[in-house]
Each structure stands twice: as structure tokens, then as C-alpha cells.
C-alpha positions as a printed NumPy array, in Angstrom:
array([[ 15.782,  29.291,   0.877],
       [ 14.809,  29.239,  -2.478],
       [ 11.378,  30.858,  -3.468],
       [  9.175,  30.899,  -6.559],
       [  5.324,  31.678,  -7.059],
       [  2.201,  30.149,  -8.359],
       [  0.863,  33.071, -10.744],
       [ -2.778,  33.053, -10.529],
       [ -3.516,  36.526, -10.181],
       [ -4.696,  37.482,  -7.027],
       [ -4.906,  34.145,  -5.815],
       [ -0.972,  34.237,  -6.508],
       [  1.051,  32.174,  -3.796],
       [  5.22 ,  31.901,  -3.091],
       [  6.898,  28.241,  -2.6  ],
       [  9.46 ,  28.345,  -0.545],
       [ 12.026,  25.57 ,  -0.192],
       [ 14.79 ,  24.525,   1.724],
       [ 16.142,  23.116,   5.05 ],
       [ 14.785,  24.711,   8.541],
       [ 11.734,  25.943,   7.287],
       [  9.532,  24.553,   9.759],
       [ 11.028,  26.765,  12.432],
       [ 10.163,  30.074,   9.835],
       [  6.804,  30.212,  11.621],
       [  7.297,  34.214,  11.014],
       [  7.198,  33.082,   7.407],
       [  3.865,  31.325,   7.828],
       [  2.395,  34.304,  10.25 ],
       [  2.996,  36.448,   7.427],
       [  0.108,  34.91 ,   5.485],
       [ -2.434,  34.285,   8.247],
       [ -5.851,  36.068,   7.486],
       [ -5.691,  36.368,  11.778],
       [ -3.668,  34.73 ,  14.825],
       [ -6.052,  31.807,  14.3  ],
       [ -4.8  ,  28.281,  12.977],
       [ -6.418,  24.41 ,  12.928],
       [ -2.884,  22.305,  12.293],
       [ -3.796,  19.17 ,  10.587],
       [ -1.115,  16.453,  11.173],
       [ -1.254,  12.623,  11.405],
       [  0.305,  10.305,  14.49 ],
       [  3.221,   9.887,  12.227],
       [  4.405,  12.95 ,  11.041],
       [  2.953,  15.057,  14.846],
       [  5.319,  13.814,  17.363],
       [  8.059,  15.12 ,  15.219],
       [  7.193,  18.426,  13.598],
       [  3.817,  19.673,  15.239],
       [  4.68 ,  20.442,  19.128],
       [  7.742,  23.345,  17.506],
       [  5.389,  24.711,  15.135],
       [  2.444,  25.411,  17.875],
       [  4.798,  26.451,  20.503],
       [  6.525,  28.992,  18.296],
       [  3.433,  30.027,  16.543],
       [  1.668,  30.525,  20.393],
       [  4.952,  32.657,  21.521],
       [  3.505,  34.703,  18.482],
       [  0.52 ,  34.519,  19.814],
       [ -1.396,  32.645,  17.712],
       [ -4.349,  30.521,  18.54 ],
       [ -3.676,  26.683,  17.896],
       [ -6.315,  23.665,  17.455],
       [ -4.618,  20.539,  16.816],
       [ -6.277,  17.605,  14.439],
       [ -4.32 ,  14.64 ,  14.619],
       [ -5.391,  12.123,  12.059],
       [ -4.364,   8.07 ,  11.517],
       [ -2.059,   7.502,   8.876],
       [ -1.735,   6.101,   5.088],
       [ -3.928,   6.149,   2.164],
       [ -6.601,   3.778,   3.438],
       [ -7.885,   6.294,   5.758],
       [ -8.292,   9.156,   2.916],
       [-12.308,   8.728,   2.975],
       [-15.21 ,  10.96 ,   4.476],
       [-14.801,   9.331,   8.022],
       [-11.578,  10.916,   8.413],
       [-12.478,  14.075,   6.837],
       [-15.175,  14.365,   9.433],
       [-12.613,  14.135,  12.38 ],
       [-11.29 ,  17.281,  10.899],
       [-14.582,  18.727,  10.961],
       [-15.574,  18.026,  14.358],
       [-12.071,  19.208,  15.665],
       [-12.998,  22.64 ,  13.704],
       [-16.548,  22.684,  14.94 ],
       [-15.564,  21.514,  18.15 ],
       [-12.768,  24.383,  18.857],
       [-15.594,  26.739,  17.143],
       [-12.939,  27.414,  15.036],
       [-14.44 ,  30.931,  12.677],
       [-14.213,  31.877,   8.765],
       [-11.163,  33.453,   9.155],
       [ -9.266,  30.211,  10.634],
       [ -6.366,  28.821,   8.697],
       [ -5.932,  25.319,   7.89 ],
       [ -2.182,  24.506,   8.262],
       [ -1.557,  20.943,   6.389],
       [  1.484,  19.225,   8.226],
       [  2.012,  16.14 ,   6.538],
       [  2.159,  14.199,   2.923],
       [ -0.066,  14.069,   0.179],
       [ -3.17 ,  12.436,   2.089],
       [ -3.115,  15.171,   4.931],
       [ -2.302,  17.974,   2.098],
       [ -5.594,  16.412,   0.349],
       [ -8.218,  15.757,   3.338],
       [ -7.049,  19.248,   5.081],
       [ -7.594,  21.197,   1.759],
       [-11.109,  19.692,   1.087],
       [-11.657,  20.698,   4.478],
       [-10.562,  24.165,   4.128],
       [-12.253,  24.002,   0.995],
       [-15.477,  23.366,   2.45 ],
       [-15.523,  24.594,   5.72 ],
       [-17.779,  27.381,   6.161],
       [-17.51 ,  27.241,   2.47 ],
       [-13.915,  28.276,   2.589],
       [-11.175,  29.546,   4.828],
       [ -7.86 ,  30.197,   4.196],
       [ -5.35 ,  27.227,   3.653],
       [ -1.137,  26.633,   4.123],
       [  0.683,  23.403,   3.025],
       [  3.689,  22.365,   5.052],
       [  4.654,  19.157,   3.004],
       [  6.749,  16.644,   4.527],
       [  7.176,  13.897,   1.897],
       [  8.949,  14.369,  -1.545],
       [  5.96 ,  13.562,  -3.226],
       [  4.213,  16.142,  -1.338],
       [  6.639,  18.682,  -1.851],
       [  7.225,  18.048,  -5.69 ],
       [  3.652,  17.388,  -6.57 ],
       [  0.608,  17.161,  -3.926],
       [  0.961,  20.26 ,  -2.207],
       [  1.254,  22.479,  -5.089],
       [ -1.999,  23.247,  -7.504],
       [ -4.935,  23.275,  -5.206],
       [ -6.28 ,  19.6  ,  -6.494],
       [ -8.097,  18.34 ,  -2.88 ],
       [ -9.992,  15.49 ,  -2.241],
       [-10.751,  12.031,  -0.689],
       [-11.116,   8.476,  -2.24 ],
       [-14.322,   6.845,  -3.011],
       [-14.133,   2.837,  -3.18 ],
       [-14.686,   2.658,  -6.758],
       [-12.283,   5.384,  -7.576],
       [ -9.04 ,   7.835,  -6.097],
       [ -9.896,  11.132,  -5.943],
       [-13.141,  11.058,  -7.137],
       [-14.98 ,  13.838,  -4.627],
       [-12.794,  16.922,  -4.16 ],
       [-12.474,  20.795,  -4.937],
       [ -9.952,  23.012,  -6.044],
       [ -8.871,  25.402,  -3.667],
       [ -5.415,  27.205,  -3.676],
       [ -2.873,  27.406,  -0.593],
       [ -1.94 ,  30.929,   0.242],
       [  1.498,  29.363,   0.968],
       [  3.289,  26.305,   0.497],
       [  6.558,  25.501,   2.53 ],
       [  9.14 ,  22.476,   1.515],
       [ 11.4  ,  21.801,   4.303],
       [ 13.875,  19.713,   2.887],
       [ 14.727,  18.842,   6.498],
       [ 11.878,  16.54 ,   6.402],
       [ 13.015,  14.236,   4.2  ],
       [ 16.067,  12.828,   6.461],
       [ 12.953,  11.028,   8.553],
       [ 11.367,   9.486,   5.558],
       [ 11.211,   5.957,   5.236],
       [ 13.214,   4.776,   1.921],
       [  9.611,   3.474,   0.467],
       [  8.147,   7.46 ,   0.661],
       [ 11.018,   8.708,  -0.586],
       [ 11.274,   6.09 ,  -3.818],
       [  7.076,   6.802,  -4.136],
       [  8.311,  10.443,  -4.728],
       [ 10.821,   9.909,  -7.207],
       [  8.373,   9.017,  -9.617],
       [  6.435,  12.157,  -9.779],
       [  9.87 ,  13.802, -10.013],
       [ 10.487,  11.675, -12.999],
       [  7.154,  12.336, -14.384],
       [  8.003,  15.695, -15.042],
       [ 11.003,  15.022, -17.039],
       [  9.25 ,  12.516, -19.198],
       [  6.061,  14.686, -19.912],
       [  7.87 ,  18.746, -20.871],
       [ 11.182,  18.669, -19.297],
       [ 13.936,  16.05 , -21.245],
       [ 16.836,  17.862, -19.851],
       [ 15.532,  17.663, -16.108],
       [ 15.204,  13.867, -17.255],
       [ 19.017,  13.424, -18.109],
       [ 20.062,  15.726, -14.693],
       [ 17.908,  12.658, -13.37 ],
       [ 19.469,   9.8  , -14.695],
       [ 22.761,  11.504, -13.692],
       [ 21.842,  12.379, -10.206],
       [ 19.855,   9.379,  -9.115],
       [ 22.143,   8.118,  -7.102],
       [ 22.463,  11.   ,  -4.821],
       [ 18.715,  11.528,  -4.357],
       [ 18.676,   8.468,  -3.208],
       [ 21.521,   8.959,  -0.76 ],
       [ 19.521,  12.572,   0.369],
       [ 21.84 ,  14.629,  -0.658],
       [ 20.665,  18.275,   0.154],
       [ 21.634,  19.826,  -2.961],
       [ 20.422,  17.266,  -5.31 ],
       [ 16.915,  17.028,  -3.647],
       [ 16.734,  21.043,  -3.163],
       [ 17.111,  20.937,  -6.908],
       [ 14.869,  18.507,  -8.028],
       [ 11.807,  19.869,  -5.814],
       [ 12.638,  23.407,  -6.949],
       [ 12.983,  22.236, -10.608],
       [  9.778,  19.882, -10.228],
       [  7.821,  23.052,  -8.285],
       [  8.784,  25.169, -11.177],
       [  6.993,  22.595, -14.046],
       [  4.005,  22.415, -11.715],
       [  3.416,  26.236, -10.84 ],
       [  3.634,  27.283, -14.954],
       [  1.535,  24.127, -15.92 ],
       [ -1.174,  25.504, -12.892],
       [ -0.562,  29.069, -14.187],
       [ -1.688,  28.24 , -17.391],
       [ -4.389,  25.444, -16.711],
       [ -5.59 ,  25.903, -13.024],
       [ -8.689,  23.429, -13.353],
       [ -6.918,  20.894, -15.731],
       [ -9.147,  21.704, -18.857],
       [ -5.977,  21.618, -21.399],
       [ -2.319,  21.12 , -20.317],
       [ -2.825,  20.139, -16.709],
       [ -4.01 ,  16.751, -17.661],
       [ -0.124,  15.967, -19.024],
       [  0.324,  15.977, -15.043],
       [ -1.281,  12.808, -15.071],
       [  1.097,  10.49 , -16.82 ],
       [  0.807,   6.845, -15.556],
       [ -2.156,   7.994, -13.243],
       [ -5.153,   6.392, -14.824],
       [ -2.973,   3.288, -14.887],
       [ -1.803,   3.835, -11.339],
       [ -5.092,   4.59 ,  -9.614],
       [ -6.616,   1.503, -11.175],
       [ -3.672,  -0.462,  -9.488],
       [ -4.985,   1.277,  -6.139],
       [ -8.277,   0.68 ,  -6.156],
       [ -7.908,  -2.661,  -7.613],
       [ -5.484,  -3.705,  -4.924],
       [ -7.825,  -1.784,  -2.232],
       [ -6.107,   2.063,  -1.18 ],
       [ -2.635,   1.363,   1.208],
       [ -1.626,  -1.551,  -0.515],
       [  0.649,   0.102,  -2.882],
       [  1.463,   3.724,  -2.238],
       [  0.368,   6.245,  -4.986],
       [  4.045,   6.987,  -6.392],
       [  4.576,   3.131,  -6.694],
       [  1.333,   2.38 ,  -8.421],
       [  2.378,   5.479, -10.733],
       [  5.691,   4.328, -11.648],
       [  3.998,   0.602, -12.905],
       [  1.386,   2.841, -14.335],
       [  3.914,   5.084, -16.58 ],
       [  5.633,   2.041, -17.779],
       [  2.392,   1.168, -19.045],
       [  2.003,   4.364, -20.451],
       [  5.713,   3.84 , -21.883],
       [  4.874,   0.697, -23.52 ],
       [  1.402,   1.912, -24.755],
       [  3.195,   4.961, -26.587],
       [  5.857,   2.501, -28.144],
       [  3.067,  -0.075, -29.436],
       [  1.705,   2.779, -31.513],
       [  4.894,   3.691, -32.997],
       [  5.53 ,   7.236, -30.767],
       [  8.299,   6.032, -28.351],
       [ 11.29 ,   4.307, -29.158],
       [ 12.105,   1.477, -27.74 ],
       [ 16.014,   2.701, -26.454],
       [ 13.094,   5.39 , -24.729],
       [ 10.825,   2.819, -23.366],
       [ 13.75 ,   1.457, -21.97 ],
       [ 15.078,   4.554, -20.478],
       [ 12.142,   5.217, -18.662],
       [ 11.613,   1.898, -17.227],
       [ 15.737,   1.589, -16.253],
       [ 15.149,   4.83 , -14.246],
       [ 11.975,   4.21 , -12.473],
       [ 13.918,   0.563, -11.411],
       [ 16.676,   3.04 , -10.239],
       [ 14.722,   4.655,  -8.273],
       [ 13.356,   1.963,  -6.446],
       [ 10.093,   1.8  ,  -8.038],
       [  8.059,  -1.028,  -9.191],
       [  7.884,  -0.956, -13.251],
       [  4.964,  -4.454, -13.019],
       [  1.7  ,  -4.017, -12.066],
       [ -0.095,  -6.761,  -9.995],
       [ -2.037,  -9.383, -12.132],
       [ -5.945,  -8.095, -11.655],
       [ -6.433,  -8.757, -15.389],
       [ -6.574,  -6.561, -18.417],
       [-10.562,  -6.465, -18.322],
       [-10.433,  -5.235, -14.521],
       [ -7.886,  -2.161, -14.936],
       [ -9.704,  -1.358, -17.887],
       [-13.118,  -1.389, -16.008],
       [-11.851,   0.657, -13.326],
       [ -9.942,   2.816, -15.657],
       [-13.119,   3.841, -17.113],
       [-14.204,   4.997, -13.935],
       [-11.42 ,   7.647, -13.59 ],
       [-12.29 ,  11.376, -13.178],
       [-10.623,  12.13 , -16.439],
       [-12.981,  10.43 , -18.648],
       [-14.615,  13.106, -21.124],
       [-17.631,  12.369, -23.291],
       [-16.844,   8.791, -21.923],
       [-13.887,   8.543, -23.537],
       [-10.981,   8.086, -21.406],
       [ -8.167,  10.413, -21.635],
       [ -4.424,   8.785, -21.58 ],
       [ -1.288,  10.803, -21.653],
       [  1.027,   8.947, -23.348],
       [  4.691,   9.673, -24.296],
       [  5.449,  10.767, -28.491],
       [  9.261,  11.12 , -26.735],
       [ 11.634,  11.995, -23.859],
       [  9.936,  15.587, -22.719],
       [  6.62 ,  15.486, -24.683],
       [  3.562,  13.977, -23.376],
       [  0.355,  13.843, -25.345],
       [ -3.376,  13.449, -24.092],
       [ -5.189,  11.506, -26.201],
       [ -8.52 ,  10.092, -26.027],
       [ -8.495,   7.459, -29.493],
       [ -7.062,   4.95 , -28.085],
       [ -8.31 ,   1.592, -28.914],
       [ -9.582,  -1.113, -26.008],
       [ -7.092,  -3.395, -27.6  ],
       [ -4.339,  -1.611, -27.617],
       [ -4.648,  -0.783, -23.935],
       [ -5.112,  -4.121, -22.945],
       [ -1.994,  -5.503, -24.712],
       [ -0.161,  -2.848, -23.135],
       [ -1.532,  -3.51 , -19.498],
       [ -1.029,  -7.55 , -20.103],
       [  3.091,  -7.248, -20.991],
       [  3.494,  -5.046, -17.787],
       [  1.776,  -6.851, -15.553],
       [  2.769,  -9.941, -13.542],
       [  1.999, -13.059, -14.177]])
């Protein structure tokens, strides 16, 4: 197991990672507030993980409610949220309840808004079982659900007391989840960490094959950019916001397309080569760079187009984005391999030429 902690005081939490975790229940015990937990799963991930953990967790003698919630993006919205209510409400679950998240980065998101919000806040665990939960979603305390006009838009910060990467999840996961992943692994090479981007380049092809070691590494060495970037910037007023490479891009592509269509990781991959290309029209990325990044996100998988809404309808719903300050929006683009920027000059123009030569059609 390899272990390393979010420092944020006393709100200070460990990462754990490796494979078996899931049966460490004494692990997760450890940091209950009291033997009382609300699991929050969905009907894919459940029938695999969720009867072990509440049947060890009962021999502990722990009281279990179980929320079981329908899967994929699409279903990130108050409706669902509100199942996970009435399963709290409905097991009069009390203050000192802990949320358990079992699941990717949509359960991770609706279960920590609930938590957040519950009672006005009870205690919260992550159990991630994607690799973009485990590298990205589940650390940092963003939670939240989708609005139609915009990802993420209604949400609240609010910490996990522990997050647990079983990296024996990942043998289950559908090639698509895994290749969505990849790209926020990448992300964090291309944005502070140009030596984690060569390992990448030089390792791609055993992520893709699961090899143990090689994913052990790149979730602990993608965990470790994430929990000094949160230590520094919890609420993303400075540095935080380099986290977000390709994101304004990509979250246009999801709401344009409708949320489900394309997962998140795939709609960020087309949205950092548009970030790529962006940074190379203004003269900060060279090309042999621009062409890195894009070779590597193709290795990985990932799509490097985005569909063909039109230049005028990313940029409208672009503008809609929760990182737009002073209504100006706020890109992080690329001035190298390792060094992301935010900047907020960037002309209409030069967006929309970049959008139009990665775009289909």
C-alpha cells in the first residue's frame, strides 16, 4: 500500500493506494465519526464491490444503508441527488453518518454534494473505482452535479476524511474508462510535471495493458500533483485552476453534445489539444510539443477532434463555464512541456481558429 496525505491542516486526509484495499474495511473504520455509514454505489459498480464491503463492515458492526444509483454522466443532475437524499432521510440516517462513495467520478461527485449538504454536513470517504476517479475526481473535495447549460455548475467543496484507490478495480474497467482516465493522468504531466510526461510516453503501453506497477505509479505520482496543488489552493483561487487544462474546451463538448455522449476524460483529451494548438498559435508551444501532446493522447486511446458544433457554439457555452472571472474566461494554456499558464487575454479570434482546426468537419 502506498500512502500520502492531503495537508490541509486539520482537515488533513491520507490516500492510500494499492491492490486489495476494498477488503481494508479496518482501514476505513478507522476514520468513521461512529459505526454508522450510507454506501453510495451505482448498478454497475454494486454487484461487484458493495455486498464485501457491508458484510465486512457489519461483522464490525457497523450500521449500513445502501443507495444504489443508475449509471453514467447523464444522470449527474438534482433528480438523482435526491434519491440519495431520500435513502438518507428514509434510513433516518443522523449528523454523524458517513457517506462512503463507491464508484467513479459521478458517484464521488453526487455523494459528496450530498454529504456536503446533508444536515449541512457529515462526514465523507471516497472509494474510487475508475482511474479517473482515483487520479483526479476523488481527491480535492470539488462536488457537484450538472446543470443543462453547464458541467458542474452547482456544487460545494467539502473534503473526504479518506480516500482509498484500489488498484484492483481497474482489472473490471471497460477499455473506454480506462482511456477517459489517461487523460487526466496526462494532464498532469503537461501542466507542472514534464518528467512524469516522458515516464508517460515511455510507459503507455503498459498502462494500457494494466500493468500493476505502472498504474500504481501513475495514480500515486498523479495523487501526489493533486494533494500539493489542493494544499496550496484548496478553493481554486490561484494554482488550482492549472488543474483545468482542456476543461473549458471539454465541458463545452459535453454539454454541447448533451452529458453521456462523450465521457468527461474523452471530451478533455479533444479539449487539451485545443488548448495545445491555442498555446502554439500564440507562439508559446512548439510545434514538435503540440505534436507530442496530441501523439500521446492518440496513444492513449483518446479522441484529439472535437465534434463539429461550430466555433460560435463552444465559444457560447464556454462563456458559461464556472471559471469565468469578471466575465472574462480563464484558459490554461501550455507556454511548454510541464508549465501551464491561466490566462484570461485571450482574443475571441484566436479561440475560434483554434477550436475550428481541431474540430471535425
Amino acid at each position: 500500500m502506498r500512502s500520502l496525505t492531503v495537508d490541509l491542516d486539520a482537515r488533513s486526509y491520507p490516500i492510500h493506494i494499492g491492490a486489495g484495499l476494498l477488503a481494508r474495511t479496518d482501514v476505513i473504520q478507522a476514520h468513521l465519526k461512529a459505526p454508522l455509514v450510507a454506501v453510495v454505489s451505482n448498478e454497475t459498480v454494486a454487484p461487484l464491490y458493495l455486498a464485501g464491503i457491508s458484510s465486512a463492515l457489519r461483522d464490525q458492526g457497523v450500521r449500513i444503508t445502501e443507495i444504489i444509483l443508475p449509471d453514467g454522466e447523464l444522470h449527474k443532475d438534482w433528480q438523482t441527488l435526491n434519491r440519495i437524499y431520500d435513502g438518507l432521510l428514509n434510513n433516518r440516517c443522523e449528523r454523524a453518518t458517513t457517506v462512503i462513495a463507491l464508484g467513479g467520478g459521478v458517484v464521488g461527485d453526487l455523494a459528496g454534494f450530498a454529504a456536503a449538504t446533508y444536515q449541512r454536513g457529515v462526514p465523507f470517504i471516497q472509494l474510487p473505482t475508475t482511474l479517473l476517479a482515483q487520479v483526479d475526481s476523488s481527491v480535492g473535495g470539488k462536488t457537484g452535479i450538472n446543470h443543462p447549460l453547464g458541467k458542474n455548475m452547482i456544487g460545494a467543496f467539502h473534503q473526504p476524511r479518506l480516500v482509498l484507490a484500489d488498484t484492483d478495480t481497474l482489472k473490471t474497467l471497460p477499455d473506454r474508462e480506462l482511456h477517459a482516465g489517461l487523460a487526466e493522468v496526462i494532464k498532469y504531466g503537461l501542466v507542472r510535471d514534464a518528467s512524469f510526461f516522458d515516464w508517460i510516453e515511455s510507459n503507455m503501453d503498459k498502462l494500457l495493458a494494466r500493468e500493476t506497477g505502472a498504474l500504481t505509479y501513475a495514480i500515486e505520482r498523479s495523487c501526489i500533483n493533486k494533494a500539493q496543488i489542493v494544499a496550496e489552493d484548496e478553493r481554486e483561487a490561484g494554482v488550482r485552476a492549472l488543474l483545468n487544462l482542456g476543461h473549458t474546451f471539454g465541458h463545452a463538448i459535453e454539454a454541447g453534445l448533451g452529458f453521456g455522449d462523450w465521457l468527461h476524460g474523452e471530451a478533455v483529451a479533444a479539449g487539451t489539444v485545443m488548448a495545445a494548438e491555442l498555446s502554439r498559435r500564440l507562439g508559446w508551444l512548439s510545434s514538435a510539443d503540440c505534436v507530442r501532446t496530441t501523439a500521446l493522447l492518440q496513444q492513449a486511446g483518446l479522441p484529439t477532434q472535437g465534434p463539429a458544433l461550430g466555433a460560435d457554439r463552444y465559444l457560447d457555452l464556454m462563456a458559461l463555464d464556472k471559471k469565468v472571472t469578471a466575465g472574462k474566461m480563464r484558459l490554461v494554456l501550455l507556454k511548454g512541456i510541464g508549465e501551464g499558464v491561466v490566462c484570461t487575454e485571450i482574443g475571441a479570434n484566436d479561440m475560434r481558429a483554434a477550436i475550428e482546426a481541431c474540430c471535425h468537419g
